[in-house]
N, C-alpha and C positions, 0 to 999 in steps of 0.2 A: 504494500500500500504506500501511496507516496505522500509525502508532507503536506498538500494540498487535498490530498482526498483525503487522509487523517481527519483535517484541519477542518473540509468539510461536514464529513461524519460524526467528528465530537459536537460539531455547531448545530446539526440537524436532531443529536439526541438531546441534547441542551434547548432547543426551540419545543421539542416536543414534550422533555417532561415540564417547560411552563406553560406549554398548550393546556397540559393533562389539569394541573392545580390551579389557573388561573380564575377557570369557572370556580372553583370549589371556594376559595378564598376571598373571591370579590362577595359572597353571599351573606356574610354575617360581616357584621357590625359591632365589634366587640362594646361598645358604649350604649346599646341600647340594653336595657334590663330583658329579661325572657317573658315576664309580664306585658313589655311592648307589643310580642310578636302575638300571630295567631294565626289556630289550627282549625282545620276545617275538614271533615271529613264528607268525599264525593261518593256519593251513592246514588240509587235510581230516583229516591223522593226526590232531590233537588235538580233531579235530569240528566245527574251523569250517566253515559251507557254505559258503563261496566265499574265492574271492580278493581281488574287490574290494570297495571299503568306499565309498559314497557320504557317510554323516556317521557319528560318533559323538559321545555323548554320553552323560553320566553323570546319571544320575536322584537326588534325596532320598533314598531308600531303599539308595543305592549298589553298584544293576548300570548296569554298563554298554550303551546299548543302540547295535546298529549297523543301520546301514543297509544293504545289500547288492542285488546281483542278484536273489538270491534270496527275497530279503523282509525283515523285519524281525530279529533276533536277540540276544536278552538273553542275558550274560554277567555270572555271578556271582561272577567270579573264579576257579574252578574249569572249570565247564564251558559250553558254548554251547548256548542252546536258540533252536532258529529255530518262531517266533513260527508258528501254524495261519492261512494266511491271512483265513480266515474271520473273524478277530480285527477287519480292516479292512473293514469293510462297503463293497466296491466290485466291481465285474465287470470294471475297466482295469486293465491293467498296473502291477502295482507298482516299475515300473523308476523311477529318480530318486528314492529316498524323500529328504526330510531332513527335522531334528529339532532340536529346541529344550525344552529344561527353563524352564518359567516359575520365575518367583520361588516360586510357590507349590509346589513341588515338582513339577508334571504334568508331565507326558512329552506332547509334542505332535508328531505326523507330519505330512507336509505332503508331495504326489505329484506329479508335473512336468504332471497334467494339470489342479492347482486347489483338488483334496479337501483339507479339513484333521482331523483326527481328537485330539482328547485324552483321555489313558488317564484313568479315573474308577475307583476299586474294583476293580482288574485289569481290567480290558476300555477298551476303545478305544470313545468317543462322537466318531460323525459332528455337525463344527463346522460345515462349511460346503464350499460347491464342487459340491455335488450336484446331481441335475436337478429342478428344480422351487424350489431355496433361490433366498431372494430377495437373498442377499450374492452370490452368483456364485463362478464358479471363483475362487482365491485366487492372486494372482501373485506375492506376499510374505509373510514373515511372519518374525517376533523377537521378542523381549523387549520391554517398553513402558515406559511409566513405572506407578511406585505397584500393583504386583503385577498388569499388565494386561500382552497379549500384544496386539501390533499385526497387524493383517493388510491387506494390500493388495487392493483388488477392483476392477476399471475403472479411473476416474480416483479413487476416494476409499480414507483412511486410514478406518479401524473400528479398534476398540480392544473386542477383549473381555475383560471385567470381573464379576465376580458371576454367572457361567451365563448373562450374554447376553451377544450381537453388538451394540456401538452406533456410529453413524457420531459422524464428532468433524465440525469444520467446515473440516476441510482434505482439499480439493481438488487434483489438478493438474494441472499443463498440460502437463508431462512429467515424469517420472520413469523413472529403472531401477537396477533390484535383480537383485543375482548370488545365485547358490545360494550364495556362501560368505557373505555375509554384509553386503554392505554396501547402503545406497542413498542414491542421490544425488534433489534432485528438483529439482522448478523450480513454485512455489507458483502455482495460480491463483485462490484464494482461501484466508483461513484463517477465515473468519467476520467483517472487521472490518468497519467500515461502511461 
């Protein structure tokens, strides 16, 4: 490995485990008492559709959106709207959704069989993972650096940026990533010479 792709490599694990705690960290407020905060339990009386919740996450605009059984479902703080599935251009199961707010405000979904989708002007644009795309199902995906969302496909990292898919020049020879967020790899090249 050479100096530069080292140099690379320790900068890209070093970006990603502050990708990983950034969210986690900005969320409390250590000065406000526990008294301040409050709990709220979603269920079918107040219109949530489900019980269980695979991600949540908070969009630009400031609903919340969750993940579920059931599909996808934006909360405005008042009430629960579950998302028309037709919103997600796919014919598979929408079980496993997760979700990520890029830097740039998008709401991005991501499905346990690959599909990745970003909300655009209220509607959801197919990124990638479909049959015929030439990135392939998606087996990762976070936050990037410099307002770009990484995604995982095969053995290589893509970085999309400006309405495209572009591959970077890191490769690997193993890698793995959890749904909650993290990944570890193991470099098989990052482009140096």
């Amino acid at each position: 490995m050479t100096n530069s792709c080292s140099y690379t490599a320790r900068r890209l694990v070093l970006a990603l485990g502050a990708l990983v705690c950034a969210p986690i960290c900005r969320a409390v407020d250590v000065d406000l008492s526990v008294a301040r905060y409050q709990l709220d339990h979603w269920h079918g009386r107040n219109g949530f559709p489900e019980e269980s919740i695979f991600a949540i996450t908070q969009s630009a605009d400031g609903y919340l959106w969750v993940a579920t059984p059931a599909g996808l479902v934006r909360y405005n703080g008042i009430e629960f709207t579950l998302l028309d599935r037709s919103m997600l251009t796919t014919d598979l199961p929408l079980r496993d959704l997760r979700l990520t707010t890029a830097a740039d405000g998008a709401l991005w979904v991501w499905n346990f069989h690959g599909q990745v989708w970003r909300q655009e002007g209220g509607r959801f644009v197919s990124v990638a993972g479909n049959k015929g795309d030439a990135l392939g199902p998606v087996t990762w995906m976070g936050q990037g650096p410099e307002r770009s969302v990484m995604l995982v496909s095969g053995e290589r990292l893509y970085l999309w940026r400006d309405g495209s898919v572009v591959p970077t020049k890191v490769s690997f020879a193993a890698w793995g990533g959890g749904w909650w967020g993290c990944i570890w790899t193991g470099l098989r090249s990052c482009g140096g010479g």
